[in-house]
Each structure stands twice: as C-alpha cells, then as structure tokens.
N, C-alpha and C positions, 0 to 999 in steps of 0.2 A: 181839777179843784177837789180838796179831801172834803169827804162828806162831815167831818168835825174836827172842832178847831185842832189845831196842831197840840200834841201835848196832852189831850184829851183821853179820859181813859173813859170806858165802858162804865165802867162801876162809879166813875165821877157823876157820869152826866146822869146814872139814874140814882144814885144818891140824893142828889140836886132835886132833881124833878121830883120823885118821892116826898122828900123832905118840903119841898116848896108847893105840893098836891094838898098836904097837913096844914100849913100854916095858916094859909088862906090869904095869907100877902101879896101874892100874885096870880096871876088872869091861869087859868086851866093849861097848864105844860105839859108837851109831848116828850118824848125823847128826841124824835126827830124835829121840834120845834128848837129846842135846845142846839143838838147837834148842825143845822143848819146857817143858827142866828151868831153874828161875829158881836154884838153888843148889846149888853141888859138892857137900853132902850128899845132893842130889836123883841126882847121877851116882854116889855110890857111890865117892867118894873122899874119902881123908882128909887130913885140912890138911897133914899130912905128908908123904903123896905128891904132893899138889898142887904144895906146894915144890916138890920133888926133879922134879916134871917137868916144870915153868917152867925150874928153872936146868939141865936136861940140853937143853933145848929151846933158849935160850939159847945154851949149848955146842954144839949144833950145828951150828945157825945161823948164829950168828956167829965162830966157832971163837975162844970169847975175849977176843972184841974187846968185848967189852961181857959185864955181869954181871948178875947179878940184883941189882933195885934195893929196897932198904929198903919203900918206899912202894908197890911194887905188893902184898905180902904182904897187907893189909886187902884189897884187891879182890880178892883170891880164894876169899873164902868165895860169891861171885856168878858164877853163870855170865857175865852183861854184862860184869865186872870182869876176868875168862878172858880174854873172846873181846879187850877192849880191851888187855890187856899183850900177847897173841898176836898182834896188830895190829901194835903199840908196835914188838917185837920186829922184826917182820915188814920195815915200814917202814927201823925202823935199817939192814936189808939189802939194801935197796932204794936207800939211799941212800947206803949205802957205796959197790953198784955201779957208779951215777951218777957217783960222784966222779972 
C-alpha cells in the first residue's frame, strides 16, 4: 500500500498542510497525517472549511487571478481530489510566472 494517495506529490501535501497550519480551519496536520488519510473526514475537516480553504488558498496564490472552480467541489471529499486542485492551483502560478 503507497504511503500517499496516488497522484500525490511532495510539495502538494506540504502546501496543504502549511497552508491549512495558517488558517486555523482545521485540527493540527502533519504531513504524514495527510499522506496517510484517503478522506477530508479522515483529516477532521469539514466540507465547509474545506471550501473556505481551497478558495483562501486560491486568494493567495493567485491574488484573484483565478477562482474556485465549480467542479473541483466533488474532489474534495478525497484526500487525492485535495492534493490534485492544490496541484491545479499551484501549476496555474507557475505558469502565470512563465508567461
């Protein structure tokens, strides 16, 4: 069994964690709390905060330039689903700076 979900990159899951240490939205995350847990109820967050810390994550990141999207909402009852719009995100400003 892989120690994190499939799809999962290094830099996602401590993005996350980081980001979600700040907010205060969610109970004290590890990496390897993260990396172990297959479901945000498994981390002790609720779809509610989950939102609210995608689209503040979002706002940070990209100050704007981009929103939370309709269709990530279902992937975030998964940790995979997390770590891939944290990705999503990620990338977007990666390739803004490129430009």
């Amino acid at each position: 069994m892989p120690s994190e979900p499939a799809g999962a990159t290094d830099d996602a899951i401590k993005n996350f964690v980081d980001f979600a240490q700040v907010q205060g939205l969610a109970p004290d995350l590890t990496y390897g709390d993260v990396a172990q847990s297959k479901t945000r109820a498994e981390l002790g967050i609720s779809s509610l905060n989950m939102i609210i810390l995608i689209a503040n994550y979002v706002e940070e990141k990209t100050g704007g330039r981009l929103s939370l999207e309709p269709e990530w909402v279902p992937q975030l009852d998964v940790v995979e689903g997390i770590l891939s719009v944290i990705s999503e995100i990620d990338r977007s400003t990666l390739t803004e700076h490129a430009s």
